[in-house]
C-alpha positions in Angstrom: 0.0 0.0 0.0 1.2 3.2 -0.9 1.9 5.3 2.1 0.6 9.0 2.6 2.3 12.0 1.4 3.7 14.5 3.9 1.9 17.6 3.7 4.2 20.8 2.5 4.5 24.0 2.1 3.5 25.7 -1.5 6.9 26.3 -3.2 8.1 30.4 -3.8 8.5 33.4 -1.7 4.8 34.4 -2.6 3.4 31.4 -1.3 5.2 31.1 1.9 4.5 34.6 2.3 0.8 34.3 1.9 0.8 31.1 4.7 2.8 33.3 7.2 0.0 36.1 6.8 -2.7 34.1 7.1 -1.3 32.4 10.2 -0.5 35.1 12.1 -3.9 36.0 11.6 -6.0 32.7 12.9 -7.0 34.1 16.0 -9.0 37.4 14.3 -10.2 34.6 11.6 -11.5 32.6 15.1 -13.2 35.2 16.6 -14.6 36.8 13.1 -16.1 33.6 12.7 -17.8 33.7 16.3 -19.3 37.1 15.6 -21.1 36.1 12.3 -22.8 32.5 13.8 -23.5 34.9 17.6 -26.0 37.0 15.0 -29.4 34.6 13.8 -30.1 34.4 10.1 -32.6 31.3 10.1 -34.4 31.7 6.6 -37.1 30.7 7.2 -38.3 33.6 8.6 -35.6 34.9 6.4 -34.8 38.2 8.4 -31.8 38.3 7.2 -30.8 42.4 7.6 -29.2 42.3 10.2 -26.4 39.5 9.9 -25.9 41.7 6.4 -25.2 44.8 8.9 -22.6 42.4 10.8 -20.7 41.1 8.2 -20.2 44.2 6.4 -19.0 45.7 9.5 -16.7 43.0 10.1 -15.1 43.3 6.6 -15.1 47.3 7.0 -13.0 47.0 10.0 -10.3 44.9 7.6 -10.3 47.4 5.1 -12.4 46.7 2.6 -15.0 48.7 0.9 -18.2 47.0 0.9 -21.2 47.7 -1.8 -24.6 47.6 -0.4 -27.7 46.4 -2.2 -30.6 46.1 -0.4 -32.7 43.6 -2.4 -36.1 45.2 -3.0 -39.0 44.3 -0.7 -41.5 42.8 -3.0 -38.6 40.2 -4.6 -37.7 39.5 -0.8 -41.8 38.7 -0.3 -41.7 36.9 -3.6 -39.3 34.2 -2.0 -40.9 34.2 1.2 -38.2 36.4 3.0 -38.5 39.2 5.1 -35.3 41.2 4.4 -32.0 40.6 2.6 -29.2 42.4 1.5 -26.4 41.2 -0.9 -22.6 42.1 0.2 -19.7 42.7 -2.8 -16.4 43.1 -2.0 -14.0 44.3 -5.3 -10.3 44.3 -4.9 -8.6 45.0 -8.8 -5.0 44.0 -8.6 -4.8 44.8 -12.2 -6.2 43.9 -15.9 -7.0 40.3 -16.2 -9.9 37.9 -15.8 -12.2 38.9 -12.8 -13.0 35.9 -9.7 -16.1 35.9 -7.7 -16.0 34.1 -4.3 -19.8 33.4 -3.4 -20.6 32.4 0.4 -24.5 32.5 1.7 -25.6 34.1 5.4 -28.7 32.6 5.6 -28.7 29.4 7.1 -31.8 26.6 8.2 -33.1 26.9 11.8 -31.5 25.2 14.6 -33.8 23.0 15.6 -34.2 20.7 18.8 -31.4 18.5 20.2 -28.3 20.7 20.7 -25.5 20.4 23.1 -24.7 24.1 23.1 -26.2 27.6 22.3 -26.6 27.4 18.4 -26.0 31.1 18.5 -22.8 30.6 21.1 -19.7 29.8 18.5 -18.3 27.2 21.7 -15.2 26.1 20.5 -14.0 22.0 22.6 -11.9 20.4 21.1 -10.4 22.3 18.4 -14.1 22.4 16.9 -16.6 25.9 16.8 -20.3 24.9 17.1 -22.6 27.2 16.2 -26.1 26.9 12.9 -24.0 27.8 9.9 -20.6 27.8 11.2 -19.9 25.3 8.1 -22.3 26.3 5.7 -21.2 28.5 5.1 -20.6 31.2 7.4 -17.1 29.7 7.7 -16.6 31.0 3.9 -17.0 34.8 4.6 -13.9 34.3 6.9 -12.4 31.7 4.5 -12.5 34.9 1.5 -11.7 37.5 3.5 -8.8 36.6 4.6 -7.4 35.1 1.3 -8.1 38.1 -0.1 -6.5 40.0 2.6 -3.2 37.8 2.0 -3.1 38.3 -1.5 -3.3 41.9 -1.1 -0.5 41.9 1.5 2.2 40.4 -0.7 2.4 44.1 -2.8 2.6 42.5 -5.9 1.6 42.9 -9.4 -0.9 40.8 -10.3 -2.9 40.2 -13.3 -7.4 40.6 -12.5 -10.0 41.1 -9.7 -11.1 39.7 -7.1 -14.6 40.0 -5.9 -16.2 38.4 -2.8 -20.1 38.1 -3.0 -22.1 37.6 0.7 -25.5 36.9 -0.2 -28.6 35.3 1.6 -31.1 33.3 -0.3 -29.6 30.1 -0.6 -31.7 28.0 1.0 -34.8 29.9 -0.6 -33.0 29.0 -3.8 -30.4 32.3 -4.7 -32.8 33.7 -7.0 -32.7 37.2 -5.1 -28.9 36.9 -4.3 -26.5 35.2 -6.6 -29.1 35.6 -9.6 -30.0 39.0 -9.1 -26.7 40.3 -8.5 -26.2 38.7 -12.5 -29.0 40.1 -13.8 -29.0 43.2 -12.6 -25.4 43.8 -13.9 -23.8 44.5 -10.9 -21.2 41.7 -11.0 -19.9 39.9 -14.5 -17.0 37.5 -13.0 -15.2 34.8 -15.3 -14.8 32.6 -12.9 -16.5 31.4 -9.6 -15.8 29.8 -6.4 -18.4 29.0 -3.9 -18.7 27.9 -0.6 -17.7 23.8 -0.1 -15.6 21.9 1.8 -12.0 21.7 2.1 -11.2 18.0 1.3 -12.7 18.0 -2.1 -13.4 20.3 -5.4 -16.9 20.0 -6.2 -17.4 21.2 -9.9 -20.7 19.4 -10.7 -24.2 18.6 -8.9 -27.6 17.6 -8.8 -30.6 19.7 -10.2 -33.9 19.7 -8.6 -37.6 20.3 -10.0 -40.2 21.0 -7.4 -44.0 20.5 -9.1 -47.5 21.2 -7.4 -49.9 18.4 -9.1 -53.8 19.1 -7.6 -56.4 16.8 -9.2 -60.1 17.4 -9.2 -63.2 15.4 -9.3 -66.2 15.8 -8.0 -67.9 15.1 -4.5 -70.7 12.3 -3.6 -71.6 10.6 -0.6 -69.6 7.3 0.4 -73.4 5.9 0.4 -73.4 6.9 -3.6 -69.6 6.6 -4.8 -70.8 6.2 -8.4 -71.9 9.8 -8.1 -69.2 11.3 -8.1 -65.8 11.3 -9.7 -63.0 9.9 -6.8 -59.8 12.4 -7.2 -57.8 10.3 -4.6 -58.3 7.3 -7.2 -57.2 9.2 -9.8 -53.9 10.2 -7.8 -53.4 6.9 -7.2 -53.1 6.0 -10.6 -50.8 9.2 -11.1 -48.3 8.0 -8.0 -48.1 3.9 -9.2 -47.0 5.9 -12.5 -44.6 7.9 -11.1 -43.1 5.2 -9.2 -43.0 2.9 -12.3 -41.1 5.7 -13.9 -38.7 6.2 -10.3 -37.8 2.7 -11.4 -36.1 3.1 -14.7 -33.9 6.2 -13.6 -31.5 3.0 -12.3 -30.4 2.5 -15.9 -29.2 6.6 -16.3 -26.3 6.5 -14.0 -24.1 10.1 -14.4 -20.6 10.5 -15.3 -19.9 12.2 -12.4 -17.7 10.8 -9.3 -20.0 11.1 -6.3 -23.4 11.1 -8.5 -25.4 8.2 -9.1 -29.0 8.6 -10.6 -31.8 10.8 -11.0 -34.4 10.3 -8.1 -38.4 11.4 -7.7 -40.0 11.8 -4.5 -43.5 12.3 -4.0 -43.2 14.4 -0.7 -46.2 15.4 0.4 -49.9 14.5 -0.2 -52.8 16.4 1.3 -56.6 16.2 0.4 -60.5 15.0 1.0 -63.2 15.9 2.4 -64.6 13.6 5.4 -64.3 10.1 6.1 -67.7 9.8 4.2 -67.3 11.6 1.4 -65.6 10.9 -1.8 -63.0 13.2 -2.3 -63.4 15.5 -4.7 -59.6 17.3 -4.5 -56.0 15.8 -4.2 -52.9 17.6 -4.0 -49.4 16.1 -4.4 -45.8 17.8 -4.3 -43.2 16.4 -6.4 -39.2 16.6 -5.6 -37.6 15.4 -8.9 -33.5 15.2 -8.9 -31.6 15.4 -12.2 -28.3 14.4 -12.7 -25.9 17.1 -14.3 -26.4 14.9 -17.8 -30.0 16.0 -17.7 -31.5 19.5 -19.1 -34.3 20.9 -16.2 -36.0 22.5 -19.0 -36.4 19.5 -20.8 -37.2 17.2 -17.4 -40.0 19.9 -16.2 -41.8 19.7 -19.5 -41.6 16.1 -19.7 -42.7 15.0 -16.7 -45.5 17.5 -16.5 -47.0 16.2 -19.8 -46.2 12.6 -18.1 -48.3 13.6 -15.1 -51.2 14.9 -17.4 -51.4 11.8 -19.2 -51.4 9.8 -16.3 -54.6 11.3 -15.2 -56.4 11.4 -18.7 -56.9 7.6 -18.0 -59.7 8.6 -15.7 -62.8 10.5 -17.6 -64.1 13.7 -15.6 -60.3 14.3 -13.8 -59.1 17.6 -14.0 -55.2 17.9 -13.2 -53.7 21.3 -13.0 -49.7 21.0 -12.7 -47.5 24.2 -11.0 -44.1 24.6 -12.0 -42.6 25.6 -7.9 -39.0 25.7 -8.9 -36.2 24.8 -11.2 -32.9 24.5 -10.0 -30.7 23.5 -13.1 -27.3 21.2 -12.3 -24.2 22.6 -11.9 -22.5 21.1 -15.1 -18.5 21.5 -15.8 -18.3 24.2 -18.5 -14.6 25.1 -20.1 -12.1 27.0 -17.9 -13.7 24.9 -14.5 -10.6 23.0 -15.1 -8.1 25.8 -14.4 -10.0 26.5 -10.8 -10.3 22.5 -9.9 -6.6 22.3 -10.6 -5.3 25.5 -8.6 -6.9 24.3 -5.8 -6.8 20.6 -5.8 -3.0 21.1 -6.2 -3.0 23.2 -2.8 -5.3 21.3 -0.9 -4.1 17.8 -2.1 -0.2 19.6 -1.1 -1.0 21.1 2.2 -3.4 18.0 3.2 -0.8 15.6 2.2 -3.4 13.4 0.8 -5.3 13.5 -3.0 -7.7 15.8 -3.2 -9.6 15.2 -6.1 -12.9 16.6 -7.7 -16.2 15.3 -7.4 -20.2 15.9 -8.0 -22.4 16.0 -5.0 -26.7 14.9 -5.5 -27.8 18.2 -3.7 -28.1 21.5 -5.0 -26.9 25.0 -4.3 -27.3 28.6 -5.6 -23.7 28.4 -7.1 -25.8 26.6 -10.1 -26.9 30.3 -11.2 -23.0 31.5 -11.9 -22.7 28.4 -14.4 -25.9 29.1 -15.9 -24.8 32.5 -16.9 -21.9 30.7 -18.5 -19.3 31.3 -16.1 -16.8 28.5 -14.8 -17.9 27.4 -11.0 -17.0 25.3 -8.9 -17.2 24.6 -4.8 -14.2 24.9 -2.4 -14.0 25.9 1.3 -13.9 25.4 5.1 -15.6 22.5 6.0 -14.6 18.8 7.0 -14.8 15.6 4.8 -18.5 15.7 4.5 -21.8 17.4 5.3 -22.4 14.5 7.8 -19.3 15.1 9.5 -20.3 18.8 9.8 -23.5 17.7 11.1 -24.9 20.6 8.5 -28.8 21.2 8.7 -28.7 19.3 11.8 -28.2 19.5 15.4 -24.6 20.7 16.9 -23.3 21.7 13.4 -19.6 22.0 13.8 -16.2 23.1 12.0 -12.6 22.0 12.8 -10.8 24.8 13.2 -7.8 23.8 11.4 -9.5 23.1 8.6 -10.7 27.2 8.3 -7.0 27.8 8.4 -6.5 24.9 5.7 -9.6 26.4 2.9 -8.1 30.2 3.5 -4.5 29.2 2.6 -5.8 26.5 0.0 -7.9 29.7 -1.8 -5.4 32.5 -1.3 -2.6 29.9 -3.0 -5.0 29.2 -6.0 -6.0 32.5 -6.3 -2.2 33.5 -6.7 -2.0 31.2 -9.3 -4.9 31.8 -11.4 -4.0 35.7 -11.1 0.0 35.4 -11.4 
């Protein structure tokens, strides 16, 4: 068996330089970190204003100038938040390509079954605890500093680096990361999001989200023939659906760390009384495509899949809602020049490979590749969103590995901008 490799230091002046900094520095990067989990940003309710305020105070006391754009009230309604700001950060170190660094605020809510104060940043262990000290809180320290050490070596490099705070992403990113490219204010050529530090994610999942309601028509239980039974009529829709959950075994991806597509049927709701046929049925759909798959094309066929399903029955009406579409994140040309810069540093400073791979979720860094822009996922975390108990009780993140992501990113970043 081939034995480990020993972790080392990036080779050049810069690079040691850039460690040094960043070292010196772990304590404010500790204690940055505790200040942005101490402030609540649970979306839902989506208040997210105020951890906005925090962070760009934070980065203000480093130096930077930070661009405020307050995301206009009725799109923060429209996704079911109650306030939201997005943060951008620009730092030109001169003409070349520009490099977006994406981390979200919001985060889900705590839930029951902690150990600690979800809002108390306790560190045991060598380990900070604290909803969204991984996901991704971690990564508005993890940019800020790498940015910081690349501006502390004083030399000339070649394009701009922009860090982008936003807080939608688990409302989809549709009034941060999406808005902030439609509305002109940003036009990177590259991307970086927040991930994990012991792998380069440059592909994942898509997700369709469908509202299906079928109608019939009410009779009493005493007269079934009256009437026109919408719960048998879903029936037959779901025993399709399944059937067709059956054959996505044979359309396996490409990608390391994605197998299928998947189709959940999440939630069912309907009817009237116990003695009544029921005369209304409404399903929600969760359907996963692999980064193979177009969501355009999976959102029409399945609808018109769903519609024929309940054609079988005479007198059902079936009215199908489009709730969301969040395309896959899909390797587009150029992603190859960010997996490598910071696969080299990771897999060199971890002393083991660090390779790419796809993950079956989905995030808001989907919207930077849609635009056509290079994207991948790289930051403070551990191995695994298990191991960071993420979206569940006692979420955690090793300390070293914050340390690790900010030296992995400011080495990378040298790179691509040398």
């Amino acid at each position: 068996m081939d034995s480990k490799p020993a972790a080392s230091r990036p080779d050049g002046d810069a690079g040691a330089r850039l460690m040094d900094f960043i070292a010196a520095r772990r304590d404010d990067q500790v204690r940055m970190l505790a200040e942005l989990v101490k402030v609540p940003s649970d979306n839902p309710p989506g208040d997210c204003q105020a951890h906005a305020d925090c962070a760009a105070a934070l980065y203000q006391a480093l130096g930077f100038t930070v661009e405020r754009h307050t995301v206009p009230q009725e799109l923060v309604a429209k996704v079911g938040m109650i306030s939201a700001s997005n943060l951008i950060v620009r730092h030109r170190f001169g003409p070349g390509p520009t490099i977006a660094l994406n981390a979200h605020g919001d985060v889900v809510a705590p839930g029951e079954g902690w150990s600690v104060n979800p809002y108390g940043a306790v560190i045991k262990d060598g380990w900070m605890y604290g909803r969204g000290v991984a996901t991704s809180k971690s990564d508005f320290v993890t940019y800020a500093y790498a940015l910081l050490a690349l501006m502390s070596l004083g030399e000339k490099l070649s394009g701009t680096v922009e860090i982008h705070l936003t807080y939608d992403e688990e409302v989809g990113g549709d009034i941060g990361p999406l808005l902030l490219l439609e509305q002109g204010l940003t036009k990177p050529d590259y991307a970086i999001c927040a991930g994990l530090s012991y792998g380069v994610v440059t592909a994942h999942n898509g997700c369709l989200h469908l509202d299906v309601e079928v109608r019939g028509k009410s009779a009493h239980a005493a007269r079934p023939e009256t009437g026109i039974d919408a719960l048998e009529a879903a029936t037959l829709i779901l025993s399709r659906l399944y059937a067709l959950r059956a054959c996505f075994a044979a359309q396996r991806s490409a990608v390391e760390g994605i197998t299928t597509p998947s189709l959940v049927v999440g939630l069912i709701s309907g009817g009237i009384n116990t003695n009544v046929v029921p005369d209304k049925i409404v399903m929600r759909v969760d359907r996963r495509m692999i980064p193979e798959e177009d969501g355009a094309a999976v959102a029409r066929d399945l609808v018109a899949f769903i519609e024929a399903a309940a054609r079988e029955i005479p007198g059902i009406e079936c009215t199908v809602r489009e709730l969301m579409l969040a395309n896959p994140l899909k390797p587009l040309a150029g992603q190859e020049r960010l997996a490598a810069a910071l696969t080299k540093h990771a897999s060199a400073l971890t002393g083991e490979a660090v390779a790419t791979h796809g993950v079956p979720l989905y995030t808001d860094a989907r919207h930077y590749c849609n635009a056509g822009i290079p994207t991948v996922l790289y930051g403070a975390g551990p191995r695994t969103m298990l191991e960071a108990n993420a979206h569940r009780a006692d979420e955690k993140l090793k300390l070293d590995d914050l340390a690790l992501a900010t030296n992995v990113v400011a080495l990378a970043l040298l790179d691509l901008l040398q």
